[in-house]
N, C-alpha and C positions, 0 to 999 in steps of 0.2 A: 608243513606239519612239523615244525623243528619246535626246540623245547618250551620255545618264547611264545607259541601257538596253546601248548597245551598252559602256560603260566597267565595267558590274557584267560582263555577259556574259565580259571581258578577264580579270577577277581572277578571276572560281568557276574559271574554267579554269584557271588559273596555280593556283591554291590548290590541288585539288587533282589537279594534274596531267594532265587533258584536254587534249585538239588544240583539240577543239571547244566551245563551250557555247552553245547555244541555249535562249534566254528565251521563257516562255510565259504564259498567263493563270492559270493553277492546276497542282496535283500529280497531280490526273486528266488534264486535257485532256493533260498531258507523258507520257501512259503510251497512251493515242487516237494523241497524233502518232507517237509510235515504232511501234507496232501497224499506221499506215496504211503509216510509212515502208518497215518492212522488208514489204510485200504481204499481210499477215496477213490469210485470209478463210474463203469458205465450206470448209468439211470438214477444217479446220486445228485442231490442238489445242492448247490452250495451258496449262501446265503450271502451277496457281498454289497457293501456301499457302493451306488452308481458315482459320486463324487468323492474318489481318489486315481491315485495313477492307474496309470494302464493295467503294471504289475498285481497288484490283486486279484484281477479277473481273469488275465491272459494263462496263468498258470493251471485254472482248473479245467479245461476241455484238454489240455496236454495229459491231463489222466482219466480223461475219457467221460468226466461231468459234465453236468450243465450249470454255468453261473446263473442266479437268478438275484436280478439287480431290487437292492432296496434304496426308498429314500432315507432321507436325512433329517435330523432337529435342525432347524435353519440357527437355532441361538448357538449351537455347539459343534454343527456341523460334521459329527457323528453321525451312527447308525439310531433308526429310530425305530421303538422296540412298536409302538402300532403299526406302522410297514413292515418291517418283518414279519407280524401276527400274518397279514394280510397273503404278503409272498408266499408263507410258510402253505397257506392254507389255497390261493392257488397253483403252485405248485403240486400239490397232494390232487390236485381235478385236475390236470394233465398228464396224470400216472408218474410223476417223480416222487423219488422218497428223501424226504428231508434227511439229509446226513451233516451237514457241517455249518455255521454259523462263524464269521470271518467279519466281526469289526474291527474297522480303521481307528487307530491313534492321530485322528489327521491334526496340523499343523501344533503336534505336541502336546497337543489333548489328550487324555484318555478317553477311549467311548465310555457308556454308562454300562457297567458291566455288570453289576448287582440287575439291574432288569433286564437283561439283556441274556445275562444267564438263567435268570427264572425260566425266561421262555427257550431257551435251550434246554433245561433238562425237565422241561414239563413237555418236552416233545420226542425226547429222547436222542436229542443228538449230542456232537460236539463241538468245540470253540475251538476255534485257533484264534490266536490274537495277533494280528499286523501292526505292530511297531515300531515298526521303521522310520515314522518321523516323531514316537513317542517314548523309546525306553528310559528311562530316570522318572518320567513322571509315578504324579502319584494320585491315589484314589481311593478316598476313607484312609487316608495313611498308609494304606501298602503302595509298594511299587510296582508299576507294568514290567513284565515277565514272569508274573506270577499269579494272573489269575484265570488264566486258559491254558486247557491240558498239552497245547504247546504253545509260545509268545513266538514270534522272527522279529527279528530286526537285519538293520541296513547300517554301512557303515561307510555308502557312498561318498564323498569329499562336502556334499553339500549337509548330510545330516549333521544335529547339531556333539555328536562325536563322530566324527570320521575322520577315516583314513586317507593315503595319498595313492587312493587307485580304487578297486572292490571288495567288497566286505561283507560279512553277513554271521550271523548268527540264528540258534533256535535255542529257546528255555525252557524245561520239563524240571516236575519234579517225580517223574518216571522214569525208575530204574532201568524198564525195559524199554519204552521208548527212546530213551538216552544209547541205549546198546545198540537199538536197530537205524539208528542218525546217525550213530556213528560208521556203521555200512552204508549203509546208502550214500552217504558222501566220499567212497572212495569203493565205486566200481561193484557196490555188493557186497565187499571183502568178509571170511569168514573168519580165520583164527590168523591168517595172513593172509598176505594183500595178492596172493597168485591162489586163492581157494577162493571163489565167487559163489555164494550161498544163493543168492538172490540178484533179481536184476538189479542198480544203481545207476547213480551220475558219479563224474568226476566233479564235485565241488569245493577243493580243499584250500583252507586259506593261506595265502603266503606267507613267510615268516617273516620277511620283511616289514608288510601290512602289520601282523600282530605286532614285532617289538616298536611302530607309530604308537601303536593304540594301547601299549602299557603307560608310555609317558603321556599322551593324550587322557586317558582313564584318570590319573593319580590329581588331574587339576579338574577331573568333570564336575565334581560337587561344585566348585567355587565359579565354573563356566555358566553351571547353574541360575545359580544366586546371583548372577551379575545378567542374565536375561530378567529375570524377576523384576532387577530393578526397573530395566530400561521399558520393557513392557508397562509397567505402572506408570513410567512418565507420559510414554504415548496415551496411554487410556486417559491420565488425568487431563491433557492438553487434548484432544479431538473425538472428546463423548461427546459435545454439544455439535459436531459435524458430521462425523460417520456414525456408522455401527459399531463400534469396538467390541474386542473379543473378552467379555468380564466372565471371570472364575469364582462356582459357585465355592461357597468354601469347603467343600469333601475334596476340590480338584486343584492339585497345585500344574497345571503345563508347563514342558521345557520349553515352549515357543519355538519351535523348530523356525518356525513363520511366522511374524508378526501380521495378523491379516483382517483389513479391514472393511467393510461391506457398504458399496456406495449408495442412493437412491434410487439408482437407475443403469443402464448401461451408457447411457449417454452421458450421464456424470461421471462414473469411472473413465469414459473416454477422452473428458474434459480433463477432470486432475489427472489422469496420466499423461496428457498431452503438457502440462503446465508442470510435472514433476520432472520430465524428461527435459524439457528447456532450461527447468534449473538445476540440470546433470546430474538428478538423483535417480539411483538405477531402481524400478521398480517390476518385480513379478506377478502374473496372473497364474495360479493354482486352482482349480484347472478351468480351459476356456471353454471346455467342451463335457457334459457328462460322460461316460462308457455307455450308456443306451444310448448316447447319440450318435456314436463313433462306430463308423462302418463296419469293423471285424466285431463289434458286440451286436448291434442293435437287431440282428432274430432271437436271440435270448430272450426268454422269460421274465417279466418285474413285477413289481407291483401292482394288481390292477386296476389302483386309484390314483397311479400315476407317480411322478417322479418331479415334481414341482418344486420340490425344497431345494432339490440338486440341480434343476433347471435355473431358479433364483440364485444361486450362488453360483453357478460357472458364469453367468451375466453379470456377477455385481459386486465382486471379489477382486481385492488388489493384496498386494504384500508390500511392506516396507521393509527397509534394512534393517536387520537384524542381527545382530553377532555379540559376543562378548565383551567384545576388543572397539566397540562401534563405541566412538568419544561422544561427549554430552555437546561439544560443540556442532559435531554434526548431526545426532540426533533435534539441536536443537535447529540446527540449519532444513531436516527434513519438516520437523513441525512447522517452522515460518510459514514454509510452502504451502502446508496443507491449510493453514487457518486463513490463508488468502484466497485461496482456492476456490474455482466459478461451486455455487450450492443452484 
């Protein structure tokens, strides 16, 4: 918490356009503190995509909720606002009360947040926005961290700013929100840090981490724009063999992930198998839904089922993606794939 904490805190807000930004220990504990902040607890439902990581869901039964898993748009692989209608509504015929709605930014996307919010305050809840593979993007021209009554992010090593350990933040533009984040992330603390007001966690960022992610921040815009490009080359070279991930034009993504969607699982298992012989490193995001993963699967979902999320933990790859990722190698991964068994 030294002065380079409170100076990063000043610019993510300014960047992209929060009141508030509150710095934390990780991209989990930033999703805990908003969860504690807005009173999320027992017989509370909380509305999460069944395909992202684990961290989304694991965080709400620690405050005493029920996750209730929704599917996904398979074109954007976002939250999809008719399953949620769905969850929303059985959830209410098992005695829970809809309290919280929690779309994924997955692989740098923004979810669709204009419908997404209709049906959030046409039912009277709130949003948290999971950002952690999505902050800088953007949607109708704002930026994420600003259009849920609180945003998190992650500033893991792998996201596309991160730092050189763990990281996190939360975005408000609630004065009071912003007050009560800032206790909760150190123990409760009232007017000092030996007055404990309320129960807390210990989530406080290193200053170390911050002064990475001052110098890291000041080149983000230009880390940006140089995913923009290299994403457009992949799309223009292997639309005629995969799925590729095309961006309506309200949505610019940072591409956390560059991630493409194969025919089958057996063809994913194919060009993986033929990517990795020609020693190009490739990921699967995610291989498994959270309704299908043991510490989720008695939770509550959808009850027209989870098919979208099903089809993409099957049929999902990632390629390389970074900044710094040369056009010779980009073009060496493309060779691969336009040979590749179809």
């Amino acid at each position: 918490m030294g002065p380079e904490v409170v100076e990063l805190e000043q610019q993510l807000a300014d960047f992209c356009g929060a009141k508030h930004c509150i710095s934390c220990a990780n991209g989990t504990d930033a999703l805990q503190l908003a969860l504690m902040a807005l009173g999320i607890g027992s017989g509370d439902a909380v509305f999460v995509p069944s395909f992202t990581f684990a961290a989304s869901a694991e965080v709400v039964p620690l405050t005493g909720a029920i996750p209730v898993f929704v599917d996904i748009d398979i074109e954007s692989y976002t939250m999809s606002g008719d399953s949620l209608l769905r969850a929303i509504a059985y959830a209410k015929s098992v005695g829970l009360r809809p309290r919280l709605v929690m779309p994924v930014d997955l692989f740098g996307r923004p979810a669709e947040y204009n419908t997404l919010s209709e049906i959030t305050i046409a039912h009277g809840m709130t949003m948290i926005g999971d950002s952690a593979q999505g902050w800088g993007a953007l949607y109708n021209g704002q930026m994420t961290g600003t259009f849920a009554e609180i945003t998190t992010t992650s500033f893991f090593p792998a996201k596309p700013l991160g730092c050189y350990g763990d990281g996190g933040a939360l975005f408000t533009d609630s004065d009071e929100l912003a007050s009560l984040l800032d206790s909760l992330r150190v123990h409760g603390k009232g007017d000092e840090k030996y007055d404990n007001v309320r129960i807390g966690v210990n989530s406080r960022l290193d200053t170390l981490q911050a002064a990475i992610l001052l110098e890291k921040l000041a080149i983000y815009a230009d880390e940006i724009a140089a995913r923009q490009r290299l994403a457009a080359r992949y799309n223009a070279a292997l639309a005629s063999t995969f799925i590729v991930p095309e961006m309506p034009n309200h949505i610019m993504s940072i591409w956390a992930q560059y991630t493409l969607r194969a025919q089958s699982s057996e063809h994913r298992a194919q060009v993986l198998n033929q990517l990795k012989a020609a020693g190009i490193p490739t990921a699967i995001y995610y291989p498994k839904p959270l309704h299908e993963q043991t510490a989720f699967q008695n939770f509550p979902s959808d009850p027209m089922g989870l098919k979208h999320s099903e089809i993409a933990a099957s049929c999902v790859f990632s390629l390389p993606m970074s900044p710094y990722l040369t056009l010779e190698d980009q073009d060496q991964v493309i060779g691969v794939l336009k040979t590749a068994v179809v």
